[in-house]
C-alpha positions as CSV (number, residue, x, y, z in Angstrom):
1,X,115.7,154.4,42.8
2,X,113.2,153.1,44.9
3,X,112.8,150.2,47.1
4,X,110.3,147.8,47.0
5,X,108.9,145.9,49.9
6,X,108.3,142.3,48.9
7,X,104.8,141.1,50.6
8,X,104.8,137.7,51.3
9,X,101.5,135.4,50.7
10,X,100.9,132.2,52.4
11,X,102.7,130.3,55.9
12,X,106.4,129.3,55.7
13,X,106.7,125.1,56.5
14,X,108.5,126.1,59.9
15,X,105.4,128.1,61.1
16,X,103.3,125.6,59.6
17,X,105.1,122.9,61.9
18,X,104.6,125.1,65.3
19,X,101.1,125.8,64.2
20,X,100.6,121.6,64.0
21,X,103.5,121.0,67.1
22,X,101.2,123.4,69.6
23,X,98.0,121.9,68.2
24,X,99.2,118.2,68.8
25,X,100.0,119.5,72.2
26,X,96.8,121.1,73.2
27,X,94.6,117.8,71.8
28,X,97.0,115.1,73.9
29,X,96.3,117.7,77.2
30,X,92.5,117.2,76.3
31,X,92.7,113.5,75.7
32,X,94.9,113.2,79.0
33,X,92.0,115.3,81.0
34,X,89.2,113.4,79.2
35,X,90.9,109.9,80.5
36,X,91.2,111.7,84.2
37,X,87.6,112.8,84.0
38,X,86.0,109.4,83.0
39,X,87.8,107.3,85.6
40,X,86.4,109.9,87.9
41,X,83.3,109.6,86.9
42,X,83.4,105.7,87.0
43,X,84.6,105.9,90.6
44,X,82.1,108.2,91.7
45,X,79.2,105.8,89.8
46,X,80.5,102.9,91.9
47,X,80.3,104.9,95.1
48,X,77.1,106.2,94.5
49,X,75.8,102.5,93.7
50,X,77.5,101.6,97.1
51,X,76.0,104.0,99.0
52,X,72.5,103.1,97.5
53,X,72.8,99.6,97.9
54,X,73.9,99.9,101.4
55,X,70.5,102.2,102.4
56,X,68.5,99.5,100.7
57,X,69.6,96.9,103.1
58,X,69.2,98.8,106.2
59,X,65.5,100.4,104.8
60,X,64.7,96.7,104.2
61,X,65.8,95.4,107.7
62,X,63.7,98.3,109.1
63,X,60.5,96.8,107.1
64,X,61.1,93.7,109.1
65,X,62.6,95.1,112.2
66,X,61.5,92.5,114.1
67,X,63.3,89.4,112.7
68,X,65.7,92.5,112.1
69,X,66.4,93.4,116.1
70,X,65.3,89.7,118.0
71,X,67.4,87.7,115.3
72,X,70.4,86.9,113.5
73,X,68.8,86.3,110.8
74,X,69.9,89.7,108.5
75,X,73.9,89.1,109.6
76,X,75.9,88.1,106.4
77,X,79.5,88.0,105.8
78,X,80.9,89.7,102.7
79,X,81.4,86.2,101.1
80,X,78.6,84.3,101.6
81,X,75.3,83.7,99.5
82,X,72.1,82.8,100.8
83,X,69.5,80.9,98.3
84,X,66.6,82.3,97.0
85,X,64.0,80.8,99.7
86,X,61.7,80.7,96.8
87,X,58.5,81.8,99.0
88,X,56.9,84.8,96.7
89,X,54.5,82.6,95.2
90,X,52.9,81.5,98.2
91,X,53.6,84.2,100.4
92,X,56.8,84.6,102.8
93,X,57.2,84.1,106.4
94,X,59.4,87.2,108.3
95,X,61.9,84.7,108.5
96,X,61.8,84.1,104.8
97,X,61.7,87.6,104.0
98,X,64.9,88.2,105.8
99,X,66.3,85.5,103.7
100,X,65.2,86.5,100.2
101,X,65.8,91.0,100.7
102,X,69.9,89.3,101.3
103,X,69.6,87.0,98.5
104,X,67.8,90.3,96.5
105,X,70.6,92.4,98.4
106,X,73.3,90.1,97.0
107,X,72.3,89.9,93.6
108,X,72.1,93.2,92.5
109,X,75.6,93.6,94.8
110,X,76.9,90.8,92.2
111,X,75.3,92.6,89.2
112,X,76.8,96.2,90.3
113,X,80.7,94.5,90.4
114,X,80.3,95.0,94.7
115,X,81.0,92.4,97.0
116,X,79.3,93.5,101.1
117,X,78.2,92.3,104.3
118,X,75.9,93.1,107.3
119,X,77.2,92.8,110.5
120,X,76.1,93.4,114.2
121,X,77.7,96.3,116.7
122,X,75.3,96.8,119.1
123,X,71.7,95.1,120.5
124,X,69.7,97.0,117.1
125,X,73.5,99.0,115.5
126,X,74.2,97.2,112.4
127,X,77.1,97.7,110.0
128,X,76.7,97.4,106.4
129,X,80.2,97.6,104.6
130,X,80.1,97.2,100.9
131,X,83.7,97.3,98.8
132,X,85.4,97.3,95.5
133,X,88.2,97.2,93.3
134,X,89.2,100.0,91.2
135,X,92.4,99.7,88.9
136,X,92.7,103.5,88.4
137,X,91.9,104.9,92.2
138,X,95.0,106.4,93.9
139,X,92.3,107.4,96.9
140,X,91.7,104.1,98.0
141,X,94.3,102.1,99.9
142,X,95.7,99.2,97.4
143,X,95.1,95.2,98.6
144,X,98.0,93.3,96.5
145,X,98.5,96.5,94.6
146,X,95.0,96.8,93.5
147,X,93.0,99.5,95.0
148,X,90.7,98.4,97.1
149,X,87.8,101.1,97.7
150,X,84.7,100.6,100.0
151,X,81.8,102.7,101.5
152,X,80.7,101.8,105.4
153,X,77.2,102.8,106.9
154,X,76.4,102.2,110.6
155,X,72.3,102.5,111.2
156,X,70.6,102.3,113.7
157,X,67.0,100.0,113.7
């Protein structure tokens, strides 16, 4: 009498499930770390942007230092808008160009989703502070449970 060993061919439906169960798995930790990345990568975007936006106002200010240091004239709060002085055309006084680089300024702050404002510290120490809101940012401290992110640069003219 001999034995025979019975080989088996195929998966059983329990191994099958386990198989699909630690797949399933694996793919919702990807999607979760795919979501993580891209909100990441949408907060750093709007930093960056910030940061740009913020030397283009002070490299701008130092084209026109003079109106720049001797005036008030490149001080805006976060909320306000200045009108396009509408001077390209026929050529722009210094006082005009300080008017249409924040109106330029402002714009493409509006365009990026970034409100910002210049302000004064010292006789020629200005402070440009831009902000934003980000619904997924726990590193930014939340205004009315929103997060409320910004990026601050202190020049010198």
């Amino acid at each position: 009498m001999s034995l025979r060993i019975k080989k088996q061919n195929g998966f059983t439906m329990v191994e099958l499930l386990i198989a699909l169960l630690i797949l399933a798995v694996g793919l919702l930790g990807m999607a979760s770390l795919m979501m993580t990345s891209m909100k990441s990568n949408q907060s750093a975007a709007m930093r960056s942007q910030a940061s740009w936006l913020a030397y283009d106002i002070i490299e701008r200010m130092r084209l026109n230092s003079d109106v720049a240091t001797l005036t008030p004239n490149y001080l805006i709060a976060a909320d306000a808008a200045p009108a396009d002085p509408n001077c390209k055309a026929n050529g722009c006084s210094a006082d005009n160009v300080a008017t249409l680089d924040l109106f330029e300024w402002k714009t493409q702050l509006g365009q990026a989703g970034l409100t910002g404002g210049v302000t004064r510290v010292g006789n020629n120490a200005y402070t440009v502070s831009i902000s934003w809101q980000e619904d997924s940012s726990t590193a930014c401290a939340p205004i009315n449970e929103i997060p409320q992110c910004s990026f601050v640069l202190r020049a010198d003219l």
